[in-house]
C-alpha positions in Angstrom: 35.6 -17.8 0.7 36.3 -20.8 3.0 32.6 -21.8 2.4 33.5 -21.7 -1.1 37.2 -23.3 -0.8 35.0 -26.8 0.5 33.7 -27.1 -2.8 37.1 -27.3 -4.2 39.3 -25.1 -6.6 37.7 -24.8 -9.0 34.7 -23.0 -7.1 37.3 -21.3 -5.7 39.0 -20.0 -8.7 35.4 -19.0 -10.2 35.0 -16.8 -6.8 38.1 -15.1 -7.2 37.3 -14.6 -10.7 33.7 -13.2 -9.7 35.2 -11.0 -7.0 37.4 -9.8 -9.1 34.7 -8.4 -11.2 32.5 -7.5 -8.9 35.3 -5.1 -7.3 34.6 -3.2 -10.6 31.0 -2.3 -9.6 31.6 -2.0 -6.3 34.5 0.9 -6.7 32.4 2.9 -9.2 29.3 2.8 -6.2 32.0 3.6 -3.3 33.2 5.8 -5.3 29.9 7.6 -5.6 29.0 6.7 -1.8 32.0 9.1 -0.9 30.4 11.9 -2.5 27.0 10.9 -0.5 28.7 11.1 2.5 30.4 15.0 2.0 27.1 16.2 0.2 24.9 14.8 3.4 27.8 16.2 5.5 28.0 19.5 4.3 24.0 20.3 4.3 23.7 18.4 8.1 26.5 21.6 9.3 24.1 23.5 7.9 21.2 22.0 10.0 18.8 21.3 6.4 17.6 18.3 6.4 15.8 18.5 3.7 18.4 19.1 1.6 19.9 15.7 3.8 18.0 13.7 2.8 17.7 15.1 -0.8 21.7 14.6 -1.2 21.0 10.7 0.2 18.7 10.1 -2.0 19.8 11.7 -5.3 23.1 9.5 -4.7 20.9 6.5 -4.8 19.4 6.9 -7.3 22.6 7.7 -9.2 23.7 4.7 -7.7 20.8 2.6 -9.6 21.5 4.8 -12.7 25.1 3.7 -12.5 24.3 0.2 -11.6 22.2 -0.5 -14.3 25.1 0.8 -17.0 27.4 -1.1 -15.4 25.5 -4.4 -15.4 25.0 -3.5 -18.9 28.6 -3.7 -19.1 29.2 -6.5 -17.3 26.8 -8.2 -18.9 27.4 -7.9 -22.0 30.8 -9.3 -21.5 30.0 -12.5 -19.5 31.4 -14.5 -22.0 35.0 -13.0 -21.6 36.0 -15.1 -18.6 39.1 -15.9 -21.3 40.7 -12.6 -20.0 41.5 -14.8 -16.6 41.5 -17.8 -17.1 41.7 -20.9 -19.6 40.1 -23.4 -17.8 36.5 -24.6 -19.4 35.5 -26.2 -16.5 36.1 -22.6 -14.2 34.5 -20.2 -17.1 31.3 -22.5 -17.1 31.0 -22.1 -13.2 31.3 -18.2 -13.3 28.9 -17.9 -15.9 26.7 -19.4 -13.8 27.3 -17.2 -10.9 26.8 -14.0 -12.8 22.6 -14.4 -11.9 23.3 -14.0 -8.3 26.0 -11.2 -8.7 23.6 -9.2 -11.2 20.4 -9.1 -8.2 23.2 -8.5 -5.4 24.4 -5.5 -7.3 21.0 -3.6 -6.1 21.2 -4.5 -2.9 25.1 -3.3 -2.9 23.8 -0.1 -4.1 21.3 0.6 -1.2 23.8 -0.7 1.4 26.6 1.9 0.0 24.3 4.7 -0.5 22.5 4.9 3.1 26.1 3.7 4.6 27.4 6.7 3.7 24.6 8.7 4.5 24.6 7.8 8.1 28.6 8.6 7.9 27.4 12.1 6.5 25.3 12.7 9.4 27.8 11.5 12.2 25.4 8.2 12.9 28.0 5.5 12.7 28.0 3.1 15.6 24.6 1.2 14.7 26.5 0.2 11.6 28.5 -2.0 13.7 25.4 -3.9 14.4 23.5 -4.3 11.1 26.5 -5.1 9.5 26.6 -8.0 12.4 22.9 -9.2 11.7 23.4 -8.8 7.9 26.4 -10.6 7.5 26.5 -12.9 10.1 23.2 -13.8 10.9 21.7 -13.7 7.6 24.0 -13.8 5.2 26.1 -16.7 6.3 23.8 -19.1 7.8 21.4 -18.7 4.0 25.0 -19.0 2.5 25.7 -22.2 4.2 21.9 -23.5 3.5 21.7 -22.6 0.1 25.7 -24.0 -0.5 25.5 -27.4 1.2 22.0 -28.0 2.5 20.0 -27.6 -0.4 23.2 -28.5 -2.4 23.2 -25.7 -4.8 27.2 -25.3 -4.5 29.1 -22.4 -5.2 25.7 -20.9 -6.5 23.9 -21.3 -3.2 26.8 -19.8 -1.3 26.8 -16.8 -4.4 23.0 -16.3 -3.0 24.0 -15.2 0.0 25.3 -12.2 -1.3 21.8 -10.5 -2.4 20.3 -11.7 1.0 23.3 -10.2 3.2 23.6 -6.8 1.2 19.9 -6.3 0.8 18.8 -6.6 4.0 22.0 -4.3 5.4 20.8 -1.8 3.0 16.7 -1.7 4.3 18.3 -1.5 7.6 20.5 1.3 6.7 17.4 2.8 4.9 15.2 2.7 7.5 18.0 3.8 10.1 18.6 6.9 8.1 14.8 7.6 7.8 14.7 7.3 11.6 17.4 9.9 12.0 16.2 12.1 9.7 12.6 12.4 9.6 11.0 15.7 11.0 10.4 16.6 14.3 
């Protein structure tokens, strides 16, 4: 957001617009990632891993299944910016954001699905640490290259998103393969 705010307000008004809607997406996965988290829990008390890692990834892919519907969705209604705003100028830059929110929504997924499954088997503190390298040392730094460097604008800094949540979720993946694979 303060990368963002550089580019001026009306950048900043299209992110808060595109936040806004991606909060949509991103509640219906949480949502989903909650239930991950009390299925995984349940079977680890019961010592089946199998059934571990069957509840992790049946959530994922309802995750996917749910992601592309709501894309759908989402999609679909692009062209409705007019539900927050008037403003030509900011409805022209959120359309173009939507490319980079669309291929972040994946990434979003796997990030939610194996974050929750590591919370379901009591594996929390490495979190701390991929959400560190994710975030801060990928996410920003290709946010801030793409944004100003490369002078993509509010589009490059939007394409840090996929990088950031992508990579956080193949680290959570691979984490929760680690923990779980069998002895």
């Amino acid at each position: 957001t303060i990368m963002v705010g550089w580019l001026g307000t009306i950048a900043l008004a299209s992110h808060q617009i595109m936040l806004t809607i991606s909060q949509f997406t991103f509640m219906m996965f949480y949502g989903m990632g909650a239930a991950i988290a009390v299925r995984v829990s349940n079977f680890k008390g019961q010592n089946d891993m199998v059934n571990v890692r069957r509840s992790a990834y049946a959530g994922y892919h309802l995750i996917m299944a749910m992601a592309v519907v709501l894309l759908s969705i989402v999609f679909l209604l692009r062209n409705q910016v007019g539900w927050f705003t008037d403003s030509v100028e900011v409805s022209t830059m959120v359309s173009s954001l939507f490319l980079p929110f669309l291929v972040y929504q994946f990434g979003d997924g796997l990030q939610i699905s194996f974050a929750n499954a590591l919370r379901g088997i009591a594996d929390v503190k490495p979190m701390m640490f991929i959400a560190f390298i994710s975030y801060f040392v990928i996410s920003l730094p290709v946010g801030y290259l793409c944004g100003f460097v490369l002078g993509w604008g509010t589009v490059g800094v939007w394409m840090a998103f996929p990088f950031g949540l992508t990579s956080a979720g193949i680290m959570l993946w691979l984490r929760f393969r680690y923990k779980t694979k069998d002895k």
